[in-house]
Backbone as XML, in Angstrom:
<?xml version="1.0"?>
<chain id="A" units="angstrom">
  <residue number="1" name="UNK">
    <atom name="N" x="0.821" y="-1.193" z="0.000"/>
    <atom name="CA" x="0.000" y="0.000" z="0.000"/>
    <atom name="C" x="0.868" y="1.261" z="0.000"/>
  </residue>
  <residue number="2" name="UNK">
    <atom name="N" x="1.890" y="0.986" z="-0.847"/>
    <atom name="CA" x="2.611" y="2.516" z="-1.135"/>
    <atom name="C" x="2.593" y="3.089" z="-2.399"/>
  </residue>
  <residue number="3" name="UNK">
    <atom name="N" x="2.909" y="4.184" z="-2.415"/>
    <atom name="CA" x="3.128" y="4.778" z="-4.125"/>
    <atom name="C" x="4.237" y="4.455" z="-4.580"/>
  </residue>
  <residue number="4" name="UNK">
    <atom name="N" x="4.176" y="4.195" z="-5.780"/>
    <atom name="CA" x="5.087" y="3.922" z="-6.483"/>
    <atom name="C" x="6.284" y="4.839" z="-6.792"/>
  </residue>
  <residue number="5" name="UNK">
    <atom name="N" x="5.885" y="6.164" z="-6.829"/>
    <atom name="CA" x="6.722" y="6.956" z="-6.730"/>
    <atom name="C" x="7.936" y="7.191" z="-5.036"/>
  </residue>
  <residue number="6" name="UNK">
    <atom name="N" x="7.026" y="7.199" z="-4.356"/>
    <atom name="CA" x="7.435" y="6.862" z="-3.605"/>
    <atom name="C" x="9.158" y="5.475" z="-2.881"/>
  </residue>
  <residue number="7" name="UNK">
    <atom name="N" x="8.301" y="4.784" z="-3.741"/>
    <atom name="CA" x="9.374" y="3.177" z="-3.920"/>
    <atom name="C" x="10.445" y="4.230" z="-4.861"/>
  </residue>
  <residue number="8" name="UNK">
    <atom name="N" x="10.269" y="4.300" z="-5.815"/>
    <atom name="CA" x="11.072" y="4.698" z="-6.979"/>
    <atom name="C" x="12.369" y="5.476" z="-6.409"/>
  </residue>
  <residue number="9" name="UNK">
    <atom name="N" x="11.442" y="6.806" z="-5.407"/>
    <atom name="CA" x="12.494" y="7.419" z="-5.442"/>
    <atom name="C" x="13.881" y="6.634" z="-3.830"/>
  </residue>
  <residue number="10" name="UNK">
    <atom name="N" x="12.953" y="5.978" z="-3.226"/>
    <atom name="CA" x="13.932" y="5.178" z="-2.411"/>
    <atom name="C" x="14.894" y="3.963" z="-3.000"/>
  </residue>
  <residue number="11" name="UNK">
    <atom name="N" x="14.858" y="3.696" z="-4.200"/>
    <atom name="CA" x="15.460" y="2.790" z="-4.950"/>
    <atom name="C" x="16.691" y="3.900" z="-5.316"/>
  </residue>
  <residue number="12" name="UNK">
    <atom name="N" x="15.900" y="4.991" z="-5.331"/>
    <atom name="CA" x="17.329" y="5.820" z="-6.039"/>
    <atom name="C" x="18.176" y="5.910" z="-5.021"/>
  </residue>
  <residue number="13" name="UNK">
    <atom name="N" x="17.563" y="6.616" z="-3.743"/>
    <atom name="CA" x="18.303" y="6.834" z="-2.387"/>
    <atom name="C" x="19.443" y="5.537" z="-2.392"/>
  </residue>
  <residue number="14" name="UNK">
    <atom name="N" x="19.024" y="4.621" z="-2.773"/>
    <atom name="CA" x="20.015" y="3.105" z="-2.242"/>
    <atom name="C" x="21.004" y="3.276" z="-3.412"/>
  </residue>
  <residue number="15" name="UNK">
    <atom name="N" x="20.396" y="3.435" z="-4.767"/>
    <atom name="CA" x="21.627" y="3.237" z="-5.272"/>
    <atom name="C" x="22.845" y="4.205" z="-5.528"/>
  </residue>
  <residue number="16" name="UNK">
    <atom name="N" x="22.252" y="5.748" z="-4.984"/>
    <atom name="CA" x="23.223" y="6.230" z="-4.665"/>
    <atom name="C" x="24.039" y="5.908" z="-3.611"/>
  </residue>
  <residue number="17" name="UNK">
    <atom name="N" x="23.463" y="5.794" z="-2.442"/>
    <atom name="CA" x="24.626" y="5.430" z="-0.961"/>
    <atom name="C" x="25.335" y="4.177" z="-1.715"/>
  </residue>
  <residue number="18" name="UNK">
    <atom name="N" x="25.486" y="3.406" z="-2.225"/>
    <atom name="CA" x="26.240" y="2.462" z="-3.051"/>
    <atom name="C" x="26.781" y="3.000" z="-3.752"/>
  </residue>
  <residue number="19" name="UNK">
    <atom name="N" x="27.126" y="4.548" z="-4.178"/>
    <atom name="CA" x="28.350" y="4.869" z="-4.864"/>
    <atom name="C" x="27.786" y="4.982" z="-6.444"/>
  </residue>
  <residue number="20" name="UNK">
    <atom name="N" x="26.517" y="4.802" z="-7.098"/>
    <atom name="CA" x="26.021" y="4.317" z="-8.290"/>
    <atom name="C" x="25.460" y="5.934" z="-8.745"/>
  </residue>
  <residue number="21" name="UNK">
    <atom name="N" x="25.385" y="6.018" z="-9.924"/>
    <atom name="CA" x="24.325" y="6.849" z="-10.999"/>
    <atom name="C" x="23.765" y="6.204" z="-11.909"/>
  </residue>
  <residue number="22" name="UNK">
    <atom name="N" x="22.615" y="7.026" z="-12.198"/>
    <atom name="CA" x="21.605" y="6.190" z="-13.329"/>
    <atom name="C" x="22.336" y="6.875" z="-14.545"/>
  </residue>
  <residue number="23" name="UNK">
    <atom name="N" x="22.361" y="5.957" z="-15.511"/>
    <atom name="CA" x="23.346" y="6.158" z="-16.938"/>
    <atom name="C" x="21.788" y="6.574" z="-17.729"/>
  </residue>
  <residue number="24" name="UNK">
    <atom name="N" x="20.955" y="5.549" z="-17.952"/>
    <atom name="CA" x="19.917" y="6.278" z="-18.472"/>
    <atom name="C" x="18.677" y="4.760" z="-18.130"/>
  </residue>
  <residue number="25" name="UNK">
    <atom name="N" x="17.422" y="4.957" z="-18.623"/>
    <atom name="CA" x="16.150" y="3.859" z="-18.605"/>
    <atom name="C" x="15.862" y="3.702" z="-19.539"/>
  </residue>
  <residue number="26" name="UNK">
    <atom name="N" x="15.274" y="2.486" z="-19.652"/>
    <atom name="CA" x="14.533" y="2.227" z="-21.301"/>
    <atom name="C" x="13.582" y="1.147" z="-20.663"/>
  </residue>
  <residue number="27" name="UNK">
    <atom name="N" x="12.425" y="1.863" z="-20.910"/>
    <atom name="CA" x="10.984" y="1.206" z="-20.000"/>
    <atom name="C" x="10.171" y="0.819" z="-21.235"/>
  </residue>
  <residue number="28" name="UNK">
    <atom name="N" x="9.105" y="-0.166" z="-21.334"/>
    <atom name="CA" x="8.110" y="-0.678" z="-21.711"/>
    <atom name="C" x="6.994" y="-0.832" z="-21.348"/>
  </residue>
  <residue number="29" name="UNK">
    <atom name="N" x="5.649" y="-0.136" z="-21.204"/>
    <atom name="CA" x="4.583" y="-0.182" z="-20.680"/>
    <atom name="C" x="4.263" y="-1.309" z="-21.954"/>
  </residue>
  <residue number="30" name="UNK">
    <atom name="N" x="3.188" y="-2.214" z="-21.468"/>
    <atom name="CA" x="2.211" y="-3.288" z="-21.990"/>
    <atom name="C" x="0.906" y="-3.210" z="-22.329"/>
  </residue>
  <residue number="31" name="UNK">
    <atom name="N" x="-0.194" y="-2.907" z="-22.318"/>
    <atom name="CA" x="-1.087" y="-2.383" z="-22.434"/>
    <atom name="C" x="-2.329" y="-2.389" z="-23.348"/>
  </residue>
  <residue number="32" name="UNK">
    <atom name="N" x="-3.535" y="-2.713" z="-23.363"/>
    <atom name="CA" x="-4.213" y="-2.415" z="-24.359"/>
    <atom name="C" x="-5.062" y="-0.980" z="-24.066"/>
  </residue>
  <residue number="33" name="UNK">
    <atom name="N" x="-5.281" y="-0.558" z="-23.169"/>
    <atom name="CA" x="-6.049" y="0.876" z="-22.844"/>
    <atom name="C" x="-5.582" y="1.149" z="-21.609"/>
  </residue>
  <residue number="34" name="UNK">
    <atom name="N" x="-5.177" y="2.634" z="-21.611"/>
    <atom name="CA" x="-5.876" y="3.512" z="-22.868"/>
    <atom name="C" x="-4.130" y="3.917" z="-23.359"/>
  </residue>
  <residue number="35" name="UNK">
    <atom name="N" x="-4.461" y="3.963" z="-24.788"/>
    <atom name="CA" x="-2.849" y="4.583" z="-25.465"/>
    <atom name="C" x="-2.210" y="5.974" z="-24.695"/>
  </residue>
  <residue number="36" name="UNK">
    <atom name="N" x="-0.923" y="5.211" z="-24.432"/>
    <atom name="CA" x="-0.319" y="6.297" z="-23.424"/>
    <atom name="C" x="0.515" y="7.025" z="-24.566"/>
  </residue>
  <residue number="37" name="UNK">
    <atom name="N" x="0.426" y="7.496" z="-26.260"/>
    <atom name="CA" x="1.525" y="8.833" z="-26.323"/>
    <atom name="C" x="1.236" y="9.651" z="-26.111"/>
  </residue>
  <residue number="38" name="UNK">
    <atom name="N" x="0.088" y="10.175" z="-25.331"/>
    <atom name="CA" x="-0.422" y="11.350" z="-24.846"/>
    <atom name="C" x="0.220" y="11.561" z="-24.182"/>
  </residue>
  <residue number="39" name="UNK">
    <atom name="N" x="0.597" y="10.570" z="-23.277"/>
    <atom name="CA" x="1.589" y="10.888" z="-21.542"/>
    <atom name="C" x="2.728" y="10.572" z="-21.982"/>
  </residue>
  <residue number="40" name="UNK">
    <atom name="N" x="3.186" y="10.409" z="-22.508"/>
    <atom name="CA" x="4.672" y="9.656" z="-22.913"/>
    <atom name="C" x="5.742" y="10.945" z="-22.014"/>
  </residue>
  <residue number="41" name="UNK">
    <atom name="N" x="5.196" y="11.976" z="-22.517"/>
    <atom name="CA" x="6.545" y="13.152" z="-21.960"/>
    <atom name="C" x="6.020" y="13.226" z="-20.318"/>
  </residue>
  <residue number="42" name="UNK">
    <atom name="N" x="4.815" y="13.268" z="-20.119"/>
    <atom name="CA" x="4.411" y="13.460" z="-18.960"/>
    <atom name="C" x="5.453" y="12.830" z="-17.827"/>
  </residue>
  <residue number="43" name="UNK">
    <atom name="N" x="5.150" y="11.359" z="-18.546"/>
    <atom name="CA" x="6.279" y="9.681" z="-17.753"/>
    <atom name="C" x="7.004" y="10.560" z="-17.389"/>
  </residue>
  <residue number="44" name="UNK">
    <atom name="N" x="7.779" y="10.296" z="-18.553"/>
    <atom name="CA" x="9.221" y="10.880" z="-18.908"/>
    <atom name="C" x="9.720" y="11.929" z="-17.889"/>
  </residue>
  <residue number="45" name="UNK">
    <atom name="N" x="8.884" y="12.874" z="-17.762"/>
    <atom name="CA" x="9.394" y="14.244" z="-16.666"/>
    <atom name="C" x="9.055" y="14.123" z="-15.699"/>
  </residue>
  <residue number="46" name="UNK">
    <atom name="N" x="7.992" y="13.341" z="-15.353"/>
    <atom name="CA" x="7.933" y="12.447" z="-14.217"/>
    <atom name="C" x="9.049" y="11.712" z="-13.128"/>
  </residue>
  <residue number="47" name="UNK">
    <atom name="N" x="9.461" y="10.807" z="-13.873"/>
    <atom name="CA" x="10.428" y="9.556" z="-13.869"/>
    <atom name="C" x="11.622" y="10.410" z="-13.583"/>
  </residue>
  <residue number="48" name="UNK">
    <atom name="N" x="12.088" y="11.345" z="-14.334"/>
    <atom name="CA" x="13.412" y="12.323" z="-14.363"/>
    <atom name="C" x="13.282" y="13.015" z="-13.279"/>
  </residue>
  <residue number="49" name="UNK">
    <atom name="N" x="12.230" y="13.487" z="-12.761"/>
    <atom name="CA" x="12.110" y="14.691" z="-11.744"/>
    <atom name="C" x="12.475" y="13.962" z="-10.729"/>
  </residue>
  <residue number="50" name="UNK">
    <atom name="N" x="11.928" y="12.960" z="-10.208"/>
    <atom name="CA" x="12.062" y="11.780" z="-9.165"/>
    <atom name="C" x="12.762" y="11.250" z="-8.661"/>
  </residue>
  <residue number="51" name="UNK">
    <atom name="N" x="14.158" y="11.020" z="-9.998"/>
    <atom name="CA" x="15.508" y="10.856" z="-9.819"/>
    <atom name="C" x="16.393" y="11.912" z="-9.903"/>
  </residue>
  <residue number="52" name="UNK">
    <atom name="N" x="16.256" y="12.827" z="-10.318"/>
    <atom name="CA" x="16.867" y="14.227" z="-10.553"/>
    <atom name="C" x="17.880" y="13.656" z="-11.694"/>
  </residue>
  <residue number="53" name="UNK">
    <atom name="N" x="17.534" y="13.142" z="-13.107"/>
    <atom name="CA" x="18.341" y="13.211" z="-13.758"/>
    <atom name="C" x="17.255" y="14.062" z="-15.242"/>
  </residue>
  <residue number="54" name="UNK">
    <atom name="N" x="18.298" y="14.014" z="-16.379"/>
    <atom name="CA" x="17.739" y="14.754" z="-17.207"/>
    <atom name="C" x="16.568" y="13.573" z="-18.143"/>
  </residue>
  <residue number="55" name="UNK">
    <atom name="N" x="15.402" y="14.518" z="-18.695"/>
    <atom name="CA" x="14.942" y="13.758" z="-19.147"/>
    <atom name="C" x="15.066" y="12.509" z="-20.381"/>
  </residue>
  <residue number="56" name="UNK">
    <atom name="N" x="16.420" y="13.096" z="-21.372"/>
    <atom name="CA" x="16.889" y="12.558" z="-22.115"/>
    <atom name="C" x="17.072" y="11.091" z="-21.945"/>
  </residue>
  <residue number="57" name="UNK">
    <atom name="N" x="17.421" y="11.107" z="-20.786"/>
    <atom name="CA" x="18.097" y="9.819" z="-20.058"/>
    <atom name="C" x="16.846" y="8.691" z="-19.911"/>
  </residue>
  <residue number="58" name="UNK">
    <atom name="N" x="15.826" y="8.941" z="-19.739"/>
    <atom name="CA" x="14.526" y="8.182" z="-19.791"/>
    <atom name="C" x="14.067" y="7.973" z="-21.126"/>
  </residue>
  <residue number="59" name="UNK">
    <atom name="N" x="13.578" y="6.990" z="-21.529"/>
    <atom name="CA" x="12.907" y="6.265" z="-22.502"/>
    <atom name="C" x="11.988" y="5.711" z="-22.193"/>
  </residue>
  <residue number="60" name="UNK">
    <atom name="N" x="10.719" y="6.061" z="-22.557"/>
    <atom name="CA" x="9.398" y="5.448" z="-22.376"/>
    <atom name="C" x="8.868" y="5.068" z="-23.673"/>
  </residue>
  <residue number="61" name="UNK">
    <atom name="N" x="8.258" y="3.453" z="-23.917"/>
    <atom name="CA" x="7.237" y="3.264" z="-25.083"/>
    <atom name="C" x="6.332" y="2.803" z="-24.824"/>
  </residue>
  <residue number="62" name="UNK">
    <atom name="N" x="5.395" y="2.423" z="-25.314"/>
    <atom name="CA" x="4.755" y="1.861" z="-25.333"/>
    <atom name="C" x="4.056" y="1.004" z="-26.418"/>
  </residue>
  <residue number="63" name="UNK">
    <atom name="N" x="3.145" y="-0.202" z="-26.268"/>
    <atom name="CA" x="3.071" y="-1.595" z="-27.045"/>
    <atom name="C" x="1.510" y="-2.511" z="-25.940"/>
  </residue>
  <residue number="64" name="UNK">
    <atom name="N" x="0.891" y="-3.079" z="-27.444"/>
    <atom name="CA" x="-0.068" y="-3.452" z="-26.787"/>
    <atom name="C" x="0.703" y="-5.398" z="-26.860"/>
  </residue>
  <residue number="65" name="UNK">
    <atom name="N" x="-0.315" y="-6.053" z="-26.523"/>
    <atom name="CA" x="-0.238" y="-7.570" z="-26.522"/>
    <atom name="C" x="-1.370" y="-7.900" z="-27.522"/>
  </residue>
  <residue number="66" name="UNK">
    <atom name="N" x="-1.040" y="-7.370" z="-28.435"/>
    <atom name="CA" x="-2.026" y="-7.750" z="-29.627"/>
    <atom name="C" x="-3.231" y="-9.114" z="-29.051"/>
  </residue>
  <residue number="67" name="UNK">
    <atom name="N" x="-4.224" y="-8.019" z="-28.344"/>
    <atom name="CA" x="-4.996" y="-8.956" z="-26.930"/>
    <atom name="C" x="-4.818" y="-10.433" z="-26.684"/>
  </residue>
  <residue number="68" name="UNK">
    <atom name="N" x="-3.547" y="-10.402" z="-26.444"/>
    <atom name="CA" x="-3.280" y="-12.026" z="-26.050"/>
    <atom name="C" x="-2.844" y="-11.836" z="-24.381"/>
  </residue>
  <residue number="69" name="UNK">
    <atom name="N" x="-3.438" y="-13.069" z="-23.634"/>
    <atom name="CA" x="-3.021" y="-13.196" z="-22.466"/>
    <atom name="C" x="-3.823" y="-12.228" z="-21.421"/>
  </residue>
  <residue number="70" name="UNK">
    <atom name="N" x="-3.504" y="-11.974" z="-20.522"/>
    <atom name="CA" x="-4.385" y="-11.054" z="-19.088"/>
    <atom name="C" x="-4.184" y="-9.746" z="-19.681"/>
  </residue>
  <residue number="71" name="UNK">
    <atom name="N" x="-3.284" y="-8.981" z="-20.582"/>
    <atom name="CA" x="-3.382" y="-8.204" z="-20.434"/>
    <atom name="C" x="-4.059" y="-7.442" z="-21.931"/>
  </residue>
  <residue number="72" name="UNK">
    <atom name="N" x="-3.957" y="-8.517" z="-23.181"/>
    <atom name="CA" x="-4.620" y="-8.606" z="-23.992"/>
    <atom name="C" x="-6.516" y="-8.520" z="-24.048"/>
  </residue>
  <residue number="73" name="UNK">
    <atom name="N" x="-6.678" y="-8.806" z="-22.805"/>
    <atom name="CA" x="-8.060" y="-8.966" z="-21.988"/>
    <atom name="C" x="-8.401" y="-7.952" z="-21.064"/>
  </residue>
  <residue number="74" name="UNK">
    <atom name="N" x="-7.960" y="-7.398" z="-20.928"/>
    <atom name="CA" x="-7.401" y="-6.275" z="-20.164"/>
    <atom name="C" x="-7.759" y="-6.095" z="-19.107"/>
  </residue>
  <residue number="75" name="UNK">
    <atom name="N" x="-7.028" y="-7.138" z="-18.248"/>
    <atom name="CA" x="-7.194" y="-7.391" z="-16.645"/>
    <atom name="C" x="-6.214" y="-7.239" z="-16.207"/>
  </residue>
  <residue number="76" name="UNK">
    <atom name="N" x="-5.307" y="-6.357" z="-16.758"/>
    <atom name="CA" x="-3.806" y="-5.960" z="-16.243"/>
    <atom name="C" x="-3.048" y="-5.474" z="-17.119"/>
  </residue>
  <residue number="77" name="UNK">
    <atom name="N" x="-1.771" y="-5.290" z="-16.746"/>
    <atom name="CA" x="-0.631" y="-4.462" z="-17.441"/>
    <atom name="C" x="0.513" y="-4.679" z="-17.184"/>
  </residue>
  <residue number="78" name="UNK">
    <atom name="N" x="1.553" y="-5.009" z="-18.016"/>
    <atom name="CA" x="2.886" y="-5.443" z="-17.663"/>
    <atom name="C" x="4.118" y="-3.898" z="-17.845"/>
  </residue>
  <residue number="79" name="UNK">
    <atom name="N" x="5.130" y="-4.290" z="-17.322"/>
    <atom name="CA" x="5.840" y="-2.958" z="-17.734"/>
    <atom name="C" x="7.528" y="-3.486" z="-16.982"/>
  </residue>
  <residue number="80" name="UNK">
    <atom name="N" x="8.473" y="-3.553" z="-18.278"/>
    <atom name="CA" x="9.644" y="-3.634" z="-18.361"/>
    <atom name="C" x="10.480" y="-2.355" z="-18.092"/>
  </residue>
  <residue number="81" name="UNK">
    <atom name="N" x="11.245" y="-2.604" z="-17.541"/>
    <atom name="CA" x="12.830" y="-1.241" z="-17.747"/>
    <atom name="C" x="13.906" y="-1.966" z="-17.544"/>
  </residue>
  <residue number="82" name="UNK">
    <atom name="N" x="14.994" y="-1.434" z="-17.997"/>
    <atom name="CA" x="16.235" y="-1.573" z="-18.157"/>
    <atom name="C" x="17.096" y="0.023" z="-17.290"/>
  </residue>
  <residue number="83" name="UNK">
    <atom name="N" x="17.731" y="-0.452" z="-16.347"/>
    <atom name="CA" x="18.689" y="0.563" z="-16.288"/>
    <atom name="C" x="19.903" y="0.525" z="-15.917"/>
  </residue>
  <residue number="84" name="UNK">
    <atom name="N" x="20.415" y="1.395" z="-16.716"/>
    <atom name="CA" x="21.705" y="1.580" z="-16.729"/>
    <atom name="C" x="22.809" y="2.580" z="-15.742"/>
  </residue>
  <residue number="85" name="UNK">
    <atom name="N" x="23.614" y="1.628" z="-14.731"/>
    <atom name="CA" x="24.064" y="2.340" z="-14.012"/>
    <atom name="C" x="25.308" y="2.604" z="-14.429"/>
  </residue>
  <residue number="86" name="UNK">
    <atom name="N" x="26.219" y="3.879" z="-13.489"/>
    <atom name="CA" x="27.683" y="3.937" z="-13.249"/>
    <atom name="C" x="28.914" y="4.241" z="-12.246"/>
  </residue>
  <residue number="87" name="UNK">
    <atom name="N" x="29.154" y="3.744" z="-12.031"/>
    <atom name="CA" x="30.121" y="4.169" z="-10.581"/>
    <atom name="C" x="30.235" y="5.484" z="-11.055"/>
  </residue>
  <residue number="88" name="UNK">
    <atom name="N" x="29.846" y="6.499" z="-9.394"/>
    <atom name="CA" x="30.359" y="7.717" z="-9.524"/>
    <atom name="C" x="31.437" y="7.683" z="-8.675"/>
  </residue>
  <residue number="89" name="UNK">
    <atom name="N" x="32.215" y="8.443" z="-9.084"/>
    <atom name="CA" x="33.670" y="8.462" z="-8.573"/>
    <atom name="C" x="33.909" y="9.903" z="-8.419"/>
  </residue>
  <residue number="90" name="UNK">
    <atom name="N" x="32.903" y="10.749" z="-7.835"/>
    <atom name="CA" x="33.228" y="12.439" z="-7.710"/>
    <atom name="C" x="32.798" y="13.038" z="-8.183"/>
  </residue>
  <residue number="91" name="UNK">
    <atom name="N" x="31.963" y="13.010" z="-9.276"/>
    <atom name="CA" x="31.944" y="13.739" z="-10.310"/>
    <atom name="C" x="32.152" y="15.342" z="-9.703"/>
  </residue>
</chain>
């Protein structure tokens, strides 16, 4: 029962005290409704503000399940990221 934003930005808290920076994200929302390129920048400045990095660095798309499976049915939603860290050393 927390926000997600919330989580997010304590994930960052950790991986900084570990010495880490976010290099950049590359996320995948799943989805059949409702089409997110409306929000796409929204995410995006979202996601960046949260971590305090630039928005460039975030990648948001989005993709349906050509209605196959739970979420094809649309009793849910899946959502991938990738991120890329780097030892900071001072910057």
């Amino acid at each position: 029962n927390i926000g997600s934003k919330i989580l997010l930005k304590k994930v960052n808290e950790l991986i900084i005290s570990k010495g880490y920076k976010i290099s950049n994200i590359d996320s995948t929302i799943v989805m059949e409704k409702p089409k997110l390129k409306d929000f796409n920048f929204s995410i995006r400045k979202s996601i960046a503000g949260i971590l305090g990095i630039n928005i460039d660095q975030v990648s948001v798309k989005a993709t349906t399940s050509e209605k196959l499976g739970f979420v094809g049915k649309e009793e849910g939603a899946q959502a991938y990221s990738t991120v890329l860290l780097y030892e900071n050393l001072g910057e």
